[in-house]
C-alpha angles and dihedrals in degrees: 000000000000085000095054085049105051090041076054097052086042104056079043092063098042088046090061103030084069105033092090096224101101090228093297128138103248106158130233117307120218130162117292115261109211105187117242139194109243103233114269092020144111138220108242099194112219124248144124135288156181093258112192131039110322093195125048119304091245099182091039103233084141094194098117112062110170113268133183112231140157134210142205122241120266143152131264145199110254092222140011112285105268143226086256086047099051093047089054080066097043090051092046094055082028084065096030096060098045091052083049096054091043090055091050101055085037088057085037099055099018116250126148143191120298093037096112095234135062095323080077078075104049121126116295083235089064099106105056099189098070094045110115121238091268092050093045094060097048096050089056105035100036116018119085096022104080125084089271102063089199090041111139104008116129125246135216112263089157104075109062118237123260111232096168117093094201080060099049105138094214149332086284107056080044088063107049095044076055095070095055096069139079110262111273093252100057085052101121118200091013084291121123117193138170127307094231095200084080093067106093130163116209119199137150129225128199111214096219106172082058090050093048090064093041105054096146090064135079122277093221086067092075103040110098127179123223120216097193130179105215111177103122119251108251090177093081096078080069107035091049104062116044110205097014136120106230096131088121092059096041084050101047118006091097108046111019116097090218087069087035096119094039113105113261108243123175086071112126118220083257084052096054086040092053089047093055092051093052091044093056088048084049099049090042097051081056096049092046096050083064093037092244132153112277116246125237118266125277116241146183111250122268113238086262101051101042084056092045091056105038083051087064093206095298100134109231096354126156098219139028088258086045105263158197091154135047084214132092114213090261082060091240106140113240105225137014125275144094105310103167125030104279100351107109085166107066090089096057096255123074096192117017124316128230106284099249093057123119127017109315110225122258087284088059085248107150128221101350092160121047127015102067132352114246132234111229128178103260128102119238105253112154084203096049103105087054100073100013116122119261089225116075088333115208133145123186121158119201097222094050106088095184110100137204121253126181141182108051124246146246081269100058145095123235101267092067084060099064108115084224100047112105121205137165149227125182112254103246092041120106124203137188087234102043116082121148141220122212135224140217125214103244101229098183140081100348098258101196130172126192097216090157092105088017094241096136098233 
């Protein structure tokens, strides 16, 4: 036992002797973290503010009493996510899936790389002699045993894809791009395209406020995993409107560049979830490659802080520029919606307009108010200001599927502009007029306002 205890003492010392600290408590060292600004995107300081309808509820809807209520800083798109920026997500599960499909029939028939057909898309896990010690258990003690056989095998990002049928490398490869595509007979003007239903995002979410007051449970018990299509609805140019000619937008407003800086709109709230939760995994893969920190999840906005930022610091304003008018003194209106009964046009802009149009607020935000309503990540409850919290409030109940949007569109009249007016959607319901932006935690030096009294310290 005397001798346990001085080999102890001894592995102690030496411990000590090279840790480099001189004893001292130091603390843990990890790699810096420098904060820095996500592309495309603002800094929106936290503070306090007068949160609800600061004149008379007019139309008595009566769901908006004032609150005070303060936030915490975060970061926030410029602009709404845009037609460009939401194809940059359907190509990436687009590609995804199809390197996915060509793996599998290449594990399936045998074939490997150098081949000079579809085996030059095998998993990247193929060859098992080159895997490292890490790759190598859990080949052999986790893939293939889940209720995905090909879960958690690595696919091959490296070789680029082949579009071009006259470049197809063999029958296989042929197979599997041609179930991708709508079946020949639904081709329409000679084209075949993509059977959206096939692009699927798969993601999991971990409930833990749920967790927080469970703690006795498992945490498995509040992971779920999401299975989203995410293809936009172009149909709604034309569901939307009974008795209207929009076939040109519903034919061309996604994927035409001419359209590329417009806001995306036919995304559910499931879909701009769905896009937040790609756009973290993006940003990660990216920081992991360098061996960086990873950078907090995007998000959609809470309720409070979408109205917080779309105030722009102006204490009690109507609009994102103050208010009362939607006019500027040169009588030019200041967003884009219906200003007159009928007449779209007034504004300049009969549908929406690109992102980066009219003044952006005090938090150089554009057009928060006007062009298309925004999804944010709050459930309707006309009750709801009543019993949130004043500190970062948010309330969003899984089992309510109707979901906040603010902001107002270039179909609406000027009430729904108001930074103050509250509206809904149900989750899984696209429209012509609802897009989203998304937001960032802010994880460096506190930056904190007081914009209660709208004093600016």
């Amino acid at each position: 036992m005397k001798k346990l205890i001085a080999f102890t003492a001894i592995v102690s010392f030496l411990i000590s002797c090279n840790s480099g600290d001189r004893g001292e408590l130091v603390g843990v060292k990890g790699k810096k973290w420098h904060p820095e600004k996500p592309y495309g995107m603002t800094l929106v300081p936290g503070g306090s503010f007068i949160m609800g309808k600061p004149d008379d509820d007019f139309v008595g809807v009566r769901d908006a009493p004032t609150k005070t209520v303060t936030v915490r800083s975060f970061y926030m798109d410029e602009t709404e996510i845009t037609n460009s920026e939401y194809r940059q997500f359907v190509n990436w599960v687009r590609d995804s899936i199809v390197r996915l499909k060509l793996a599998v029939l290449a594990d399936e028939v045998g074939a490997a790389p150098g081949d000079g057909g579809i085996g030059d898309f095998a998993f990247m896990d193929q060859n098992t002699e080159e895997m490292t010690p890490y790759e190598q258990y859990m080949y052999d003690n986790y893939w293939g045993f889940g209720d995905d056989f090909y879960e958690g095998r690595k696919i091959n990002k490296e070789i680029e894809l082949i579009w071009d049928t006259a470049l197809y490398p063999d029958e296989y490869y042929t197979e599997v791009m041609d179930t991708m595509y709508l079946p020949i007979e639904e081709s329409y003007n000679g084209l075949r395209t993509i059977d959206v239903k096939h692009l699927k995002f798969q993601y999991t979410t971990m409930d833990i406020q749920a967790a927080a007051k469970n703690q006795g449970d498992k945490r498995s018990e509040y992971i779920t995993r999401e299975d989203v299509e995410i293809y936009p609805d172009t149909t709604v140019w034309i569901r939307d409107f009974n008795y209207s000619y929009n076939e040109p937008m519903h034919n061309d407003y996604f994927w035409h560049q001419a359209y590329g800086d417009y806001p995306v709109v036919g995304v559910s709230w499931k879909q701009a979830k769905a896009f937040a939760a790609w756009r973290t995994l993006y940003k990660n893969a990216y920081q992991k490659e360098r061996d960086r920190n990873f950078v907090p999840q995007f998000r959609l906005p809470s309720e409070g802080e979408w109205e917080y930022a779309a105030r722009g610091g102006i204490a009690s304003g109507s609009y994102p520029w103050g208010g009362p008018y939607t006019i500027n003194d040169r009588g030019c209106f200041m967003a884009n919606f219906k200003p007159l009964r009928g007449d779209y046009a007034a504004d300049q802009a009969l549908y929406t307009v690109e992102a980066k149009s009219y003044e952006p607020n005090d938090y150089s935000l554009y057009n928060m108010a006007g062009n298309v309503s925004e999804w944010v990540d709050s459930s309707y409850d006309p009750a709801s200001y009543e019993y949130m919290s004043t500190m970062n409030p948010t309330v969003n109940d899984a089992n309510n599927m109707r979901k906040v949007v603010r902001g107002g569109s270039w179909k609406d009249v000027a009430y729904f502009l108001q930074v103050s007016t509250r509206d809904y959607e149900y989750a899984d319901t696209a429209r012509s007029y609802i897009g989203f932006r998304t937001v960032q935690d802010y994880m460096g030096t506190d930056v904190v306002l007081n914009q209660q009294f709208g004093d600016g310290r």
